[in-house]
C-alpha positions, 0 to 999 in steps of 0.5 A: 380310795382316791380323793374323786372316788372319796368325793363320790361317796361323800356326795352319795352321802348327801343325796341318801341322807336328803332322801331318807329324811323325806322319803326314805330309799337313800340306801339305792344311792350309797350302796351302788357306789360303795360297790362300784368302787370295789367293796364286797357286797356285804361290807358295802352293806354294813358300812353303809348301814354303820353310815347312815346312822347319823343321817337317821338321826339327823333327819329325825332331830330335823323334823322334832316339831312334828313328833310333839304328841308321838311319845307313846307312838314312839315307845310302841313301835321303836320297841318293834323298830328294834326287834326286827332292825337286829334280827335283820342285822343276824340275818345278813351275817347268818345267811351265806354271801351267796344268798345276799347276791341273789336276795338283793336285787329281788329285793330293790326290785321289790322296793322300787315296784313299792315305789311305782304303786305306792301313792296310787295304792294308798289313794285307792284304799283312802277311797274305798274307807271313805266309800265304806264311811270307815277311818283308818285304826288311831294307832294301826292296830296289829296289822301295822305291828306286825308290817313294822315288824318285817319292814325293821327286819328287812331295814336291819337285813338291807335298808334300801327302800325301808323309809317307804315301806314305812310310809306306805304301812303307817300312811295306810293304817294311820288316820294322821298328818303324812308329815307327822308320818314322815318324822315318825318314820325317821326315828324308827329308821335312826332306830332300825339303822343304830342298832344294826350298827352296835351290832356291826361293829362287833362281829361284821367287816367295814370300811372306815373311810366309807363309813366316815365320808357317808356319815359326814355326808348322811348327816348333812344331808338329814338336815337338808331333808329336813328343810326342803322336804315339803318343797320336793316334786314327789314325782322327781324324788321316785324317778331318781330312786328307781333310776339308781335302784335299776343301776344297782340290780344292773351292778349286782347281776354283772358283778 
């Protein structure tokens, strides 16, 4: 790795762990470096994942004011946060390389259409509670068990756009603060991402160097996240998550 392509993955490192902190998707960010720059997609893929832990961690120490009363949340769904991120994890090493080719841009595809329509899609189903004169399940009830389920496999499987996934469930299903949300959301991801690591490191291929820079730059980025993360255009954050996205499905089907 030369010194500009390590500056490159180390700057990607900055920019995810911002954008995992407020918004989750930062995995659109590194991933596409990590391959530009001659990883197999696979181990771009651990090595990010090995990576960004401490970004997750990061971020979620960030937003610790906005976690006080979460204890019991935090107990319940960390526990599915870590079924589904390590059945995730057997999955991208079970599964042929071939498959994770063709998966992939299926779905960042998928994650950046969930983008697109999240904010209008949460607007539409707050309007129709209030219409129905309903509220929103205190601790979501099932149906966000299970979606937390699939959203932490998908997570320890490949990350890009999870934080979102986990916005738009908990946003949808949970009748709290977006903010208290979001911090929610970061230690599930810190979750999610570190048991897939603990897995990864016994048993999958990873590149030190890349997995060192993202990790520097992850966990500054989690604090900058953290700071600026209200102050941020929405709007501005999803439009750079798609162009990235696009870049990685164009990345992965010329490869």
């Amino acid at each position: 790795m030369t010194i500009w392509e390590a500056i490159a993955v180390f700057a990607a490192g900055i920019g995810a762990g911002t954008i995992n902190t407020v918004v989750g998707s930062g995995t659109l960010i590194t991933f596409p470096v990590l391959l530009a720059f001659g990883l197999p997609p696979v181990t771009a893929n651990v090595s990010n994942t090995l990576g960004l832990v401490p970004g997750s961690i990061s971020g979620a120490i960030g937003y610790r004011r906005e976690l006080a009363g979460q204890r019991a949340r935090i107990l319940r769904f960390g526990l599915i946060a870590l079924i589904g991120g390590l059945t995730g994890a057997v999955l991208l090493l079970a599964l042929p390389s071939q498959a994770f080719d063709t998966i992939v841009p299926v779905l960042i595809a998928l994650a950046l259409v969930l983008v697109i329509v999240q904010p209008k899609l949460a607007a539409t189903l707050r309007a129709r509670r209030e219409r129905n004169g309903t509220i929103a399940h205190r601790d979501g009830g099932i149906a966000l068990l299970v979606g937390l389920l699939f959203a932490s496999a998908y997570g320890g499987y490949f990350g890009a756009a999870q934080g979102v996934l986990y916005l738009s469930l908990m946003g949808l299903l949970l009748h709290d603060d977006l903010q208290r949300i979001n911090a929610l959301k970061n230690v599930l991801a810190a979750i999610v991402n570190g048991v897939a690591a603990v897995f990864f490191l016994f048993v999958a291929h990873f590149d030190w160097a890349a997995v060192g820079l993202i990790a520097l730059g992850s966990t500054l980025g989690g604090q900058l996240g953290a700071k600026v993360g209200r102050r941020l255009p929405p709007t501005a954050l999803r439009a750079v998550i798609v162009v990235v996205g696009l870049l990685a499905i164009t990345q992965l089907v010329l490869k």
